[in-house]
N, C-alpha and C positions, 0 to 999 in steps of 0.2 A: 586710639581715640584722640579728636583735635583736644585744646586746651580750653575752646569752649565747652563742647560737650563733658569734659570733668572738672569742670567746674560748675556746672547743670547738675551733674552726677552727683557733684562733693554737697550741694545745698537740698537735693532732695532727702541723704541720707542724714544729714543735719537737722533738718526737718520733721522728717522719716513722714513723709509722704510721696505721693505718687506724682510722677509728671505731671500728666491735666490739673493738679491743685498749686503748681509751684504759678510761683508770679513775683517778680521783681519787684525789690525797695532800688530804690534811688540809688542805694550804695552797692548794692548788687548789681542793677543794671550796670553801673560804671565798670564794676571789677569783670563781668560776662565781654563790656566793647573789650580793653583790653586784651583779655584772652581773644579775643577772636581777630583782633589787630594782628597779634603774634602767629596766628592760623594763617592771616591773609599772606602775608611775609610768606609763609613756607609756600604755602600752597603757588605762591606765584612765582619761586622757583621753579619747582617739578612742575606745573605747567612749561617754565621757557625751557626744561630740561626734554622734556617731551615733544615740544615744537623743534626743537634743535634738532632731535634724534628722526623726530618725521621730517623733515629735509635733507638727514644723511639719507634716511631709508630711500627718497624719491632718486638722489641722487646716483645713488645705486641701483636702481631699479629693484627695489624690496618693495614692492607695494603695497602690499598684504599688510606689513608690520609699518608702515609708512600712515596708510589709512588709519590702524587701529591708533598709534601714537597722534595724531591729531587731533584724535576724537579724546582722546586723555587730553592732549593739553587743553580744549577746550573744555573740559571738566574741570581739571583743577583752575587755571584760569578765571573760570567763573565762579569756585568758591573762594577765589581770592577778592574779587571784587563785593563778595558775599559778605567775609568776613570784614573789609575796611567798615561799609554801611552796619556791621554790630550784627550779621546775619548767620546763623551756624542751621547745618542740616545734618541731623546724626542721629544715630539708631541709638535709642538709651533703654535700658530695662525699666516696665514698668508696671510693678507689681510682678506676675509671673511673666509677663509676656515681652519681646524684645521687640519695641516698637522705632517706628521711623518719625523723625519730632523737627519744625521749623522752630527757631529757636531767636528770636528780637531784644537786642538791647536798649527796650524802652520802658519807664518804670510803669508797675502794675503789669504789662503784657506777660501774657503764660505764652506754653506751649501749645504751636498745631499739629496734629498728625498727618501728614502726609502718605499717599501711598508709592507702593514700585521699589529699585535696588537704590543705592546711593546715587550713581550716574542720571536714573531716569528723572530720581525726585530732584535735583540741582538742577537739571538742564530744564526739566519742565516749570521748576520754580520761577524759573532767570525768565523764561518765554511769560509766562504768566504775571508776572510782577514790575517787568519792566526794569530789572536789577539793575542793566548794563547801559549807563548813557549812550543815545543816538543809535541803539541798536530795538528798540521797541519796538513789538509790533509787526516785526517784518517776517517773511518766510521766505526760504527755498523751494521753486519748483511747487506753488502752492502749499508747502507744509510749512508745518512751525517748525523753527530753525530747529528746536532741541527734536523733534522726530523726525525730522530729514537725518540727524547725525545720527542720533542712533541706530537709523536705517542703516548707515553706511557700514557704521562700524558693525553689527551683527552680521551683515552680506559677508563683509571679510573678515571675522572671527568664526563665524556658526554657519553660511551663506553654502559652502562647497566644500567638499571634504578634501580638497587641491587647493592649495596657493596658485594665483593665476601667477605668479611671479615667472617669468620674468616681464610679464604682461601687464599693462598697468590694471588695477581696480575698475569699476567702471564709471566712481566721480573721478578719477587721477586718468583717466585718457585721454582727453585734452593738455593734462598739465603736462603728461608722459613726452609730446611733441614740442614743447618748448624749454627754451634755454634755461635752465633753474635759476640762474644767478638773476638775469634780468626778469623770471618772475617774480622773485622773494621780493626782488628792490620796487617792482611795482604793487607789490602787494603792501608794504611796509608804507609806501608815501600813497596812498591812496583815500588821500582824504575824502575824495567824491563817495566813498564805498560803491564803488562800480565794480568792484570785480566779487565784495565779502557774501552777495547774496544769490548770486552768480551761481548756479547747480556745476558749471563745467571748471570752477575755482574755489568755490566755497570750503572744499573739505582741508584745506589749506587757508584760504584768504581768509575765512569768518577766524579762528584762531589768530590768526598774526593781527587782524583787526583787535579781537579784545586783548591782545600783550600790548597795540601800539597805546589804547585806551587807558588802558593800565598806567602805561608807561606816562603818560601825560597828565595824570591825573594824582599820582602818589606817587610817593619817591621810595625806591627801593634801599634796603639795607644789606646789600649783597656782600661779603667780602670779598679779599681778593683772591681767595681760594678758588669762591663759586665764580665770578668775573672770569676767571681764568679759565675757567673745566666749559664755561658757556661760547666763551672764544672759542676753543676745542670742538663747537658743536657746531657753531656758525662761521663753517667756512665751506670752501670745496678746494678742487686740484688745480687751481691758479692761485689759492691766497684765502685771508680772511673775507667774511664776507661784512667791512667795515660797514657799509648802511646798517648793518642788522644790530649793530652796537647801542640803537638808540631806545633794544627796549630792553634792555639791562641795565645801562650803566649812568646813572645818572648825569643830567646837564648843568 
């Protein structure tokens, strides 16, 4: 459970009522951003930890597990950007039942219930709400961006009971023909978003779009542990891949 959600948890049984009646004082709202500051922090790790890992995958030609790992970092990613705005989305028990609850650090606001798994209700939250600066609004391939990715990712989780591996996926077939190193750097500087919304880039570029977002927008509290282990992810077989430094490491 993030450190919002029990902290949610800790004031209902405080309380000793049910989600739908909890509703923040002032003091509580403040102590719920917090915890969920400290969510974002994580959560926007294991996003660039999964972005890294989906660029070894493509690297190697793992597509399968390349796809699936973009489609995470763009999960976690966007509960990062969830938790800085004081936004937590977590299953909390309530009453008998274990319910799925949007959760706002603003005083007087309760809880929404939300439906679907964790993945669906975040992705579809961020689409619907507009979560993620300069990314509103928009879709892939006529879909909303969180149901184009979810597409992808079920194709190549649940899709075929074969790994197309060594074959790319069939949003990474495009990517599959080009040089990685020089797409990551055009994907990373691409302010126009020309390529994030892009069906034949997107399962790729929409990700490294909201890390670069991220990156420009909050400053990360990474150690040199994590800096180091993210080095280790963003490189290939010529060398680090320095462009990619700009969405970890603070400027």
């Amino acid at each position: 459970m993030s450190n919002a959600g029990a902290y949610a948890t800790s004031l209902m049984a405080q309380h000793g009522i049910a989600a739908e009646r909890l509703a923040w004082n002032a003091a509580e709202a403040q102590a719920f951003q917090r915890a969920a500051t400290l969510d974002a922090h994580a959560y926007w790790y294991s996003g660039l930890v999964s972005l890294g890992e989906a660029c070894q995958g493509v690297q190697k030609s793992r597509y399968t597990w390349a796809t699936v790992k973009a489609y995470y970092a763009t999960f976690y990613l966007s509960r990062a950007f969830l938790g800085f705005a004081g936004v937590c989305v977590e299953y909390l028990h309530s009453g008998s039942k274990t319910r799925h609850y949007v959760w706002r650090s603003t005083a007087g606001s309760g809880p929404t219930r939300l439906s679907g798994n964790t993945h669906d209700a975040v992705l579809r939250y961020v689409d619907a709400n507009g979560s993620i600066p300069r990314l509103t609004g928009q879709t892939i391939a006529s879909d909303a961006v969180g149901e184009w990715l979810i597409a992808q990712r079920n194709r190549a989780n649940y899709g075929e009971a074969r790994f197309s591996d060594p074959s790319p996926t069939p949003c990474m077939s495009y990517i599959s023909t080009i040089d990685k190193r020089r797409l990551l750097q055009a994907y990373i500087e691409d302010n126009a978003l020309l390529f994030t919304f892009d069906p034949a880039h997107a399962i790729l570029a929409y990700p490294v779009t909201v890390a670069r977002l991220l990156s420009t927008t909050e400053r990360s509290e990474f150690s040199d542990d994590d800096v180091r282990h993210l080095n280790g992810l963003y490189r290939d077989s010529v060398g680090p891949l320095a462009f990619s430094h700009s969405l970890f490491v603070p400027v």
